[in-house]
C-alpha atoms as one frame of an Amber mdcrd trajectory, in Angstrom:
protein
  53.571  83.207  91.268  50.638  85.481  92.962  50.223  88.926  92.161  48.460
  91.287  94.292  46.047  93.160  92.028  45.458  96.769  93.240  43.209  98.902
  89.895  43.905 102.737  90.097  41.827 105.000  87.984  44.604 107.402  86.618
  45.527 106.774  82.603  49.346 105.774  82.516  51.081 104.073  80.025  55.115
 103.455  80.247  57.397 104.294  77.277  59.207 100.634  76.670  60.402  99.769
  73.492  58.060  98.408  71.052  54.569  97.277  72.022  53.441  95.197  68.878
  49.986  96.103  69.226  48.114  98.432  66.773  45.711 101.281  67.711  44.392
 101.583  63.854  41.102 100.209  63.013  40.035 102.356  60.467  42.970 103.106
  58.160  44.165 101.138  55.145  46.645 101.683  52.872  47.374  99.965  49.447
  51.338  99.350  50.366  53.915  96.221  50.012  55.156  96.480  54.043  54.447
  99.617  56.082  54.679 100.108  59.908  54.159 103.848  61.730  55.166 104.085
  65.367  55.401 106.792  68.147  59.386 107.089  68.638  59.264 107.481  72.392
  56.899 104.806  73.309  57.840 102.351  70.211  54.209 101.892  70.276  52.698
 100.883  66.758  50.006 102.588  65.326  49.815 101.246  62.107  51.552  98.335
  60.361  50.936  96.427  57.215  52.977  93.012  56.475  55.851  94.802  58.472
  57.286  91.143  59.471  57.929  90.647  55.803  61.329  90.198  55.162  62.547
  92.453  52.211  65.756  94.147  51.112  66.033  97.617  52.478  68.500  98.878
  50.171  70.267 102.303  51.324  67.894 102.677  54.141  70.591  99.689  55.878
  72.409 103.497  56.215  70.495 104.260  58.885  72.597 101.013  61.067  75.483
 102.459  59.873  74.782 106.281  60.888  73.937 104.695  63.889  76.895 103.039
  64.834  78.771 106.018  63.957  76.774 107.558  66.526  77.100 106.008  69.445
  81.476 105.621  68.252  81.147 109.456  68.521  79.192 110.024  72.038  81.615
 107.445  73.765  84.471 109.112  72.784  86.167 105.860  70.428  86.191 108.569
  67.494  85.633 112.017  66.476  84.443 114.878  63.776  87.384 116.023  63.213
  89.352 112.780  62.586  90.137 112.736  58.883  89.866 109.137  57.447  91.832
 108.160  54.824  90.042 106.487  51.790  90.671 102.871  50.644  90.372 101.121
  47.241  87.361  99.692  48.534  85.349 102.456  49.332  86.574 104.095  46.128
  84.925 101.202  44.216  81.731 101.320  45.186  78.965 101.997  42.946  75.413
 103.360  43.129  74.919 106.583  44.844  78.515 107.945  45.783  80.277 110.915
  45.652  83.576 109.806  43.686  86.060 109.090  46.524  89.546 108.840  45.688
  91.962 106.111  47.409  94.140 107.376  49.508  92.941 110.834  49.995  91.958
 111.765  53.277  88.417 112.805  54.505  86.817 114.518  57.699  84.498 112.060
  59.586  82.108 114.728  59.474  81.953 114.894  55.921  81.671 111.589  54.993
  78.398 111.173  57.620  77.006 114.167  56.109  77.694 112.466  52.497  75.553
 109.530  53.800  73.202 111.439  55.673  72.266 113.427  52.732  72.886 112.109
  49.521  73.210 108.401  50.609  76.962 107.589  49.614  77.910 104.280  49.333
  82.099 104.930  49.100  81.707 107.393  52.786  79.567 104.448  53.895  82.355
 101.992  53.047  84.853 104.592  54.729  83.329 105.391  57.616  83.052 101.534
  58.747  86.452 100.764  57.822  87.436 103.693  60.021  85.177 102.267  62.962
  85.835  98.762  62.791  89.582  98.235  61.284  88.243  96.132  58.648  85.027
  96.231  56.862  83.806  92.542  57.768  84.276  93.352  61.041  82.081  96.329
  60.490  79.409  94.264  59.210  79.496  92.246  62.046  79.054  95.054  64.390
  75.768  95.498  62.458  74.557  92.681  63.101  74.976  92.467  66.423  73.704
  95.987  67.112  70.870  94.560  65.478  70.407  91.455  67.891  70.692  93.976
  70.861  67.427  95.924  68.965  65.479  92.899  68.406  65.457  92.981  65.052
  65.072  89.756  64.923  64.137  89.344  61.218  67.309  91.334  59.944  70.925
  90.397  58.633  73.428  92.570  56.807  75.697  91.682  54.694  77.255  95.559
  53.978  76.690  99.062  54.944  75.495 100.036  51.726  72.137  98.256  51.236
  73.403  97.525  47.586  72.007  94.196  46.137  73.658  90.678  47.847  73.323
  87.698  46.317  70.635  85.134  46.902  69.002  87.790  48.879  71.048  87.276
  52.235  70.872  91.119  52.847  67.318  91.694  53.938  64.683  93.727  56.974
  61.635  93.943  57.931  59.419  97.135  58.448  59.501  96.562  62.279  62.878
  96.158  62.309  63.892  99.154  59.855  61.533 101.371  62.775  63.531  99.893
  65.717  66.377 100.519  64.570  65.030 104.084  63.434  63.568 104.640  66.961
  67.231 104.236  67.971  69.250 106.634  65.377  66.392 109.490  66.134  67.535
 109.553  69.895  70.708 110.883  68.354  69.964 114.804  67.665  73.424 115.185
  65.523  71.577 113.386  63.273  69.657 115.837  62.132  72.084 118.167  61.906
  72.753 116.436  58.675  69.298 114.822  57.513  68.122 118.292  57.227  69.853
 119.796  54.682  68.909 120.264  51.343  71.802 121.186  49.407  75.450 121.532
  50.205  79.174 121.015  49.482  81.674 119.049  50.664  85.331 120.326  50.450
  87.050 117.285  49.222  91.216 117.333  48.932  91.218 117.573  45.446  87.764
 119.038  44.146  84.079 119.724  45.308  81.596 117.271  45.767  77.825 118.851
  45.986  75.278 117.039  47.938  71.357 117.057  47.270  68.779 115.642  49.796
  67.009 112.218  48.050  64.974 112.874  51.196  62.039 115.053  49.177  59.805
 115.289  51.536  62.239 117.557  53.959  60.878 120.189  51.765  57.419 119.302
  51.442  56.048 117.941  54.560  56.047 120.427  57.771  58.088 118.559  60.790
  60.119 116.482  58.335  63.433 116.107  59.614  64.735 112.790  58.545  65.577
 109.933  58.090  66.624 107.713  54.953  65.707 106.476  51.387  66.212 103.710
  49.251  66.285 102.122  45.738  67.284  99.533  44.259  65.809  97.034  41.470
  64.799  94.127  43.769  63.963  96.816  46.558  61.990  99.095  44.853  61.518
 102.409  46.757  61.905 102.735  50.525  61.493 105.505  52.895  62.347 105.602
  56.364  61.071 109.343  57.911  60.317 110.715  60.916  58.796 114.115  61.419
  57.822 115.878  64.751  54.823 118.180  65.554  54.632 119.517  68.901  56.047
 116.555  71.737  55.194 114.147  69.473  57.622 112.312  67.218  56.477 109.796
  64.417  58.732 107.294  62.143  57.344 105.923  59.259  58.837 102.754  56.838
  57.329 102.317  53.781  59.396  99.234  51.744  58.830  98.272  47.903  56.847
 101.016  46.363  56.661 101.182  42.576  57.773 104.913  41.995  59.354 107.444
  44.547  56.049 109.439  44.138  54.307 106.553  45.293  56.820 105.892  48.519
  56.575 109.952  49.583  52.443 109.954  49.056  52.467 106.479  51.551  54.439
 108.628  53.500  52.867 111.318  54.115  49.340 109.551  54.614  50.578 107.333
  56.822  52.153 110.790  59.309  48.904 112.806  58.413  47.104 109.795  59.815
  49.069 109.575  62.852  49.147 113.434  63.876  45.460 114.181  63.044  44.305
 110.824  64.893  46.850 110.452  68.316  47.867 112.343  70.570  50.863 112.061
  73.661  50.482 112.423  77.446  52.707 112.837  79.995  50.679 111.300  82.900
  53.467 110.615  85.751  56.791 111.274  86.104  59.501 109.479  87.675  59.971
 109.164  90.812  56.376 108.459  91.699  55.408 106.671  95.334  53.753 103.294
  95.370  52.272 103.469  99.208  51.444 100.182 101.567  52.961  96.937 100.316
  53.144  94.547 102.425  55.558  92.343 102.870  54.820  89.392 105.635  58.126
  88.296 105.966  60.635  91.307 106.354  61.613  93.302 109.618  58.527  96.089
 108.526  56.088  94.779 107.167  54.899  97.800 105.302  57.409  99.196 102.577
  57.078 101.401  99.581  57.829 101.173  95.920  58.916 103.708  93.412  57.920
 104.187  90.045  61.420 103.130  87.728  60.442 106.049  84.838  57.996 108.433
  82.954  54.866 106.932  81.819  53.797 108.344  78.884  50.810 107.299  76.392
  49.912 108.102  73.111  46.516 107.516  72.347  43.414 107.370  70.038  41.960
 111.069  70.115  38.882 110.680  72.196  39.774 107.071  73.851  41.617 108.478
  76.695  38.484 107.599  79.069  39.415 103.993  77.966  42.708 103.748  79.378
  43.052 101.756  82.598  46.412 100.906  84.754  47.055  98.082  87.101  49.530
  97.990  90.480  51.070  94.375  89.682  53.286  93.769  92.994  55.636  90.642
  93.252  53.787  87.494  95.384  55.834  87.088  97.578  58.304  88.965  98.343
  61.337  87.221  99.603  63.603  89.764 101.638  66.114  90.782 102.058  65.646
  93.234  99.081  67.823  95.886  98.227  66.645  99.248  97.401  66.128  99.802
  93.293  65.312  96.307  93.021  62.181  95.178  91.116  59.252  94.733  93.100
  56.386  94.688  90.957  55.233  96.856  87.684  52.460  99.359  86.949  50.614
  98.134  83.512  49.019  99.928  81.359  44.977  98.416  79.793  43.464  99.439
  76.548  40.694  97.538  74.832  41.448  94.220  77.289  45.018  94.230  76.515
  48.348  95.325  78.204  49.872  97.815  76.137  52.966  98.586  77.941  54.315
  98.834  82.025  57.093 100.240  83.511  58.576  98.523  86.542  57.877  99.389
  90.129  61.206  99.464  92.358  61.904  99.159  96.181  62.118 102.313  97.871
  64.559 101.007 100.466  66.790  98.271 101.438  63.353  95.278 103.143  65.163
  93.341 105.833  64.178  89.770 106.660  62.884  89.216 109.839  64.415  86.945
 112.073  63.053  83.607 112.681  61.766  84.496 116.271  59.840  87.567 114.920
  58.551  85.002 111.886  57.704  82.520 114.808  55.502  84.995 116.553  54.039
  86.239 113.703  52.904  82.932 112.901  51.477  81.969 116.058  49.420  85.344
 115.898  47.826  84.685 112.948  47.121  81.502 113.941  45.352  82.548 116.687
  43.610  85.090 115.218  42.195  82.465 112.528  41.182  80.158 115.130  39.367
  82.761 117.144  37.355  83.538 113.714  35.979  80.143 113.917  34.616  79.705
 117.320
């Protein structure tokens, strides 16, 4: 199908999720699997082996904090509801904090257990409470992963504790799409924030201690997840913000947890001191004079569907370039917030992201008298060119 190519000389870039192309040409990092992204745009701008697939170990937490999430915001459960504890969750080993069966628990407590000192038994309760049955849980996870694109992912718990013949595994890029999507949740951080606290259990106190480190050492930290196990090594999922602009970094299989928090922190130093965010257009934005041959006006005009924003090389901005892509043809009738065409955004030869262009009003076909005369006009006016 045509396109009707129309270059404008503003910089725009849309915020879609996950453009797999990498702005970094002069940073390297000695790690397993790494990826750094922008969380608004998705867009990459740094990744090493982050296809590989790898187990995640308690950073799968972050799939089941965000489940819990969207349960809460929709209304299907609530803080307050207290959950009562089963066998299961009570065995579960690794990080915990000592769950008894049959007790009941505030919702709230339990994601703060996860959130902060990675609990496997509140991770165990909390999708029981969800989902009816823990299975069923899992499932959920793995179709909320489908619905991300994490193509490269399948869970076989909430936990992230070992599975056998290594069915439980992620990848870098997925761990940061799935990120992307927990971050848009501020609750969140009502939780990944803290340091130290207590939990009120029914029949003692439980303290909780941040295995987040780096929420007291790097400025902006304000999430997201660790993990350790034997076959995983250490993982860190983070995301900090300076200013508008919100990072996530996954670093997988590092050999120490000093190792995982210095990848860290190189990999956000490298992204603040080297990028930077613009707002360029906002919603809403006119797309004048496109034509359209065969509806009742010929002339109609699009709308731009949402922001465009770009994060960029500092000092490349100049080298940004967008291009008015518009539907060929366009076969009214239309209806109004229907695509038309998209705006895309050009760095370094290549499409980095678009947003979509939508009609501005309902295009009516003309009828097949006006289309008749039409025809005949142009035809006349070509034949007149040639004599």
């Amino acid at each position: 199908m045509k396109k009707i190519t129309i270059l404008i000389s503003l910089a725009l870039i849309f915020l879609i999720s996950f453009s797999l192309i990498s702005l970094a040409e002069d940073f390297d990092l000695d790690v397993d699997s790494t990826i750094l992204i922008e969380a608004d745009t998705g867009q990459v701008l740094y990744e090493k082996n982050s296809q590989e697939k790898l187990p995640p170990a308690s950073i799968t937490k972050i799939m089941t904090l965000l489940i819990a999430m969207e349960k809460i915001e929709n209304g299907k459960i609530a803080l307050d509801d207290e959950i009562t504890i089963s066998r299961y969750a009570e065995s579960m080993g690794g990080s915990q904090i000592f769950l008894s069966a049959n007790t009941r628990v505030k919702l709230e407590d339990l994601l703060k257990a996860i959130s902060i000192a990675s609990a496997n038994d509140a991770s165990v309760a909390v999708a029981e409470a969800i989902a009816g049955t823990y299975s069923n849980f899992v499932n959920m996870m793995n179709k909320k992963a489908k619905e991300l694109g994490m193509e490269s992912t399948h869970f076989v718990n909430s936990t992230g504790l070992p599975a056998e013949n290594g069915e439980h595994y992620s990848t870098a890029a997925d761990i940061a799409k799935m990120s992307k999507e927990l971050v848009k949740h501020p609750l969140i951080f009502k939780w990944s924030t803290i340091w130290v606290d207590y939990l009120n259990l029914p029949n003692r106190k439980a303290m909780l201690v941040n295995t987040n480190k780096l929420i007291n050492k790097y400025p902006g930290m304000d999430g997201l997840k660790t993990g350790h196990t034997n076959d995983a090594g250490f993982c860190l999922a983070s995301t900090a913000q300076k200013e508008d602009m919100r990072l996530i970094t996954v670093v997988l299989n590092a050999d120490t947890e000093k190792e995982r928090e210095e990848l860290t922190i190189k990999l956000l130093d490298y992204g603040f001191n080297n990028f930077s965010k613009m707002r360029l257009v906002n919603k809403g934005e006119k797309i004048q004079s496109i034509k359209v041959p065969e509806a009742k006006e010929t002339i109609t005009s699009g709308v731009i569907a949402d922001e465009l924003d770009v994060v960029v090389k500092r000092g490349s901005e100049n080298a940004l370039k967008t291009v008015i892509e518009i539907n060929q043809p366009i076969k009214p009738p239309i209806k109004k917030g229907e695509v038309i065409g998209r705006k895309k955004i050009i760095y370094d030869d290549k499409t980095i992201n678009y947003v979509n262009i939508l009609a501005a009003e309902d295009i009516e076909k003309a009828n097949i008298f006006i289309r008749i005369w039409r025809s005949f006009v142009n035809w006349i006016g070509s034949w007149l060119k040639k004599i």
